[in-house]
N, C-alpha and C positions, 0 to 999 in steps of 0.2 A: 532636897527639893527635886520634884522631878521636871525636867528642861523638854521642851519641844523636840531637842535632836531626839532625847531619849524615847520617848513620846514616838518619834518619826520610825527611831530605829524598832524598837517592841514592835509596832503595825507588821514593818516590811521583816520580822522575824518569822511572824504568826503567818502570815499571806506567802511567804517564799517555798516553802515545798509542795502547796498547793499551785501556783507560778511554776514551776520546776515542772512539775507533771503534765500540766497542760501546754505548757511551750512544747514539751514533744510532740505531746499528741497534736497538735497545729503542726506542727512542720511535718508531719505524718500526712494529715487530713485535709488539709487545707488544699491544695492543688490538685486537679486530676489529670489524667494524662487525654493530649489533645486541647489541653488550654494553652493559648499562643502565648509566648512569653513576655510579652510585653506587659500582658492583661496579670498574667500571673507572679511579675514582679511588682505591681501595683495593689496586687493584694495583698501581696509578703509584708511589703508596705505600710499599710496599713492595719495589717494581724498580728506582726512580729515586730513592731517600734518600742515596746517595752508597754507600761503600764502596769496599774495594782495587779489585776486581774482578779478583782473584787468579784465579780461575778461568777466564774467558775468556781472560786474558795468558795463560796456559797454554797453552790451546788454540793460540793465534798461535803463540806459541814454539815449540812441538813442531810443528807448518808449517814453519813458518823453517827450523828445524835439520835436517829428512829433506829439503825439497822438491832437485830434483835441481839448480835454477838461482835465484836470487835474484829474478827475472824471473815467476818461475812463480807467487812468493805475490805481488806485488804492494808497495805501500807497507807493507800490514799483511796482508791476505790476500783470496783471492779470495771468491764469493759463498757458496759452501760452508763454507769455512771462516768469515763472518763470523755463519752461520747456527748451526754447533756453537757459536760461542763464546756468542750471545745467549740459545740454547738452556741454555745448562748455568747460565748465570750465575739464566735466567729459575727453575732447580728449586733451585738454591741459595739463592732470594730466599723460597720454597716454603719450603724446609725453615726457615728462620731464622722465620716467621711462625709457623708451625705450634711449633715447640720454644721461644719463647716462651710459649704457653700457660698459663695453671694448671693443665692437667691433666698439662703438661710441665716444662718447665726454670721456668715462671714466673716470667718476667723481664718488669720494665717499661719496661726502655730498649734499646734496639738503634741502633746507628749514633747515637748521641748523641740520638733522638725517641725519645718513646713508641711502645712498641711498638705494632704492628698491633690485636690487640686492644684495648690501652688506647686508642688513637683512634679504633676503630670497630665495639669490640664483638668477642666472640669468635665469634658465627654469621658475622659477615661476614668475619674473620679466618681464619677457618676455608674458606669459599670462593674468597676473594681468594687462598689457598694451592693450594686444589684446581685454579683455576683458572688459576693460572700451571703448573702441574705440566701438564695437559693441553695448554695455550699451548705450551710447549717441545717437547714432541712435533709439534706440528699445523707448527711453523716449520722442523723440519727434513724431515719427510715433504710439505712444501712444495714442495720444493727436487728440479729436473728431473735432478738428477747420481744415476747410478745408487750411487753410495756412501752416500746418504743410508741405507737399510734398514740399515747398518750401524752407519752413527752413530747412529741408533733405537737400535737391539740391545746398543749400547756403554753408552747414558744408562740405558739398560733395567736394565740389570747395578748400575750404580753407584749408580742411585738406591732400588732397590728392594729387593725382601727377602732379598736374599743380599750384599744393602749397605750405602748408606744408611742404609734403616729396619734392619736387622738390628741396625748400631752404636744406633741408636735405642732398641730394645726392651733392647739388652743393660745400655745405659748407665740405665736406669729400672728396672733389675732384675726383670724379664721374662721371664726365664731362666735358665737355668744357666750356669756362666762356671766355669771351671778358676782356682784361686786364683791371686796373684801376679802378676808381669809378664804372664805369658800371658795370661791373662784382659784383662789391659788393653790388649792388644795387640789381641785381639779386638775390644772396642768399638771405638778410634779408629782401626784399619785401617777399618773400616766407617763407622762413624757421620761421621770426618771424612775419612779418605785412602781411602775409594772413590771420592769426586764428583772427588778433584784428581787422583786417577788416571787414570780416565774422561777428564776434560778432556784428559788428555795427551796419551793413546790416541786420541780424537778428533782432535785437532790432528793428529797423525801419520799417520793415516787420511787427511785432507786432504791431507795431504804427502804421497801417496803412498810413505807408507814400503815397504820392503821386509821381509824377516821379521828380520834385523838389527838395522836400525833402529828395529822395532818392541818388539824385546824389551828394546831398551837403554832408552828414551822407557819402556815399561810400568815397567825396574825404579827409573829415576830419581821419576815419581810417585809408585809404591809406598812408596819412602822419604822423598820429601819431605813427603807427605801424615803420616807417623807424625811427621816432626821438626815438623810447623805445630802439631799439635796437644799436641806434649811444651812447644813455647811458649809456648801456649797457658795450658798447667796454670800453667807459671812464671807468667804476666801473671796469671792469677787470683788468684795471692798477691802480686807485688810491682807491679802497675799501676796506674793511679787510671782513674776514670772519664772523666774527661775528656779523656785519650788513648785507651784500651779503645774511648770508645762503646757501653759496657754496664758493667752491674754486674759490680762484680771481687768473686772471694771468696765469690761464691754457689755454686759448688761446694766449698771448705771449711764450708762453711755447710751444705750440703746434705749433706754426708757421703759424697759420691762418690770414686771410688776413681780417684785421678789419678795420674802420674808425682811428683810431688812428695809426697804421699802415702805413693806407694812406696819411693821411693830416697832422700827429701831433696831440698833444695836443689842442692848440692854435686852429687848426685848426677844428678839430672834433667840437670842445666847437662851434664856430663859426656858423657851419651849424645846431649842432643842438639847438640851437636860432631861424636861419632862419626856418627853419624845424618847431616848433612850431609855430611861426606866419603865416606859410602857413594854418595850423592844424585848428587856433582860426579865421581867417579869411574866410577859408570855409565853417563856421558855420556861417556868415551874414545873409544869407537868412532865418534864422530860429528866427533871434532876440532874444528877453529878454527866449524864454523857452531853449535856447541852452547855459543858463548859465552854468549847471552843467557840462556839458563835457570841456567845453572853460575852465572854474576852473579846471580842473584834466588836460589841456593839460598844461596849466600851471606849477602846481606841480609836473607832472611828468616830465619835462623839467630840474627842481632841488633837484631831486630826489638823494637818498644817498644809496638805497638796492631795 
């Protein structure tokens, strides 16, 4: 019988040398000189507290599975590609600061610490986010490959107002939202499955995909991103904190409109089944090198934090 540890442990096997790689390059990238140190302990803060780091594995992954030789990414990936991956992790560390907030999700734990705010204030919490947000840009327009304006254009999309934030505003009710699934599908397309999308597409961008293998990497994201976040809702009703690394249950608290919410239990579980065999079947066209991601849509499917 396979057990949750087991389950927890496989995950953080598969994600650790992509974690490994891109922890460096953060503590490489992340500061620049002439940032006061206050500011720039507050990003450390918030960059380097641990987590999956779901989202640069991502980016690796979709390298790995389009690049044309195994040669081509390297052990993990070349200079471009380690740039996308510390870039996207850097606006994802952004957004978790900021939607901590009181005027947001108002949460006081993140990654198992207090949150950003609670240890250093919300003006500076609120910087330390800005500031990584512009960081992730400046690191990949850094970068002498002419594909960088692209991976710009790509972070540009997912993070901003026809993504990211859009899931943002929708999820704060902000706007208008078509009732039911739909509506719901709105928010965490955006709020959560635009940045994991992005990452993909990025990664694949590095890989020099072609428009094939582009559109297979765009719709495998696409879907992973809606089933992380149908998990998501699950672990907020049956997780504990001490595996989460946040507060569970604060969105039934809040009154937000989740996949559990909607369907049940029963029923969440259901779709998000369906939801990853959409996920591992859009990676066909890519066969035997699109192992690695098909394993992680997998695992994260039975995912426990």
């Amino acid at each position: 019988m396979i057990t949750k540890k087991r389950l927890a442990d496989d995950l953080g096997l598969l994600l650790a040398p992509y974690a490994g790689s891109v922890e460096a390059d953060l503590h490489r990238w992340l500061v620049e000189d002439g940032c006061p140190d206050e500011l720039a302990e507050a990003m450390r803060y918030c960059v380097l507290g641990g987590g999956k780091r779901l989202r640069p594995a991502l980016v690796y992954m979709a390298a790995g599975a389009v690049a044309s030789t195994t040669a081509a990414q390297g052990p993990i990936g070349d200079e471009l590609t380690s740039r996308a991956a510390a870039a996207v992790e850097m606006v994802h560390c952004y957004s978790l600061a900021h939607d901590d907030l009181p005027a947001m999700d108002d949460d006081v734990l993140r990654r198992g610490r207090p949150s950003a705010h609670v240890r250093f204030g919300e003006a500076m919490a609120i910087l330390a986010g800005d500031a990584l947000l512009t960081r992730a840009f400046g690191v990949l327009a850094e970068s002498a490959d002419g594909r960088s304006g692209l991976l710009v254009a790509e972070l540009a999309r997912g993070a901003g107002a026809e993504g990211m934030i859009a899931g943002q505003v929708a999820d704060m009710n902000l706007c208008q939202l078509p009732p039911g699934l739909e509506g719901l599908r709105f928010i965490h397309s955006r709020k959560t499955g635009s940045l994991i999308r992005s990452a993909v597409r990025m990664g694949a961008i590095c890989g020099r995909a072609d428009a094939r293998q582009l559109a297979a990497m765009a719709a495998y994201g696409e879907t992973l991103g809606l089933t992380f976040q149908l998990i998501d809702d699950l672990l907020d009703v049956t997780g504990r904190a001490q595996e989460l690394g946040k507060t569970p249950g604060k969105d039934h608290q809040a009154g937000k409109r989740t996949y559990v919410s909607e369907l049940g239990l029963d029923g969440a579980r259901k779709l998000a089944a369906e939801l990853t065999a959409q996920a591992i079947e859009s990676l066909e066209p890519l066969g035997a090198k699109a192992d690695v991601p098909r394993k992680l849509a997998e695992l994260l499917a039975e995912r426990t934090y």
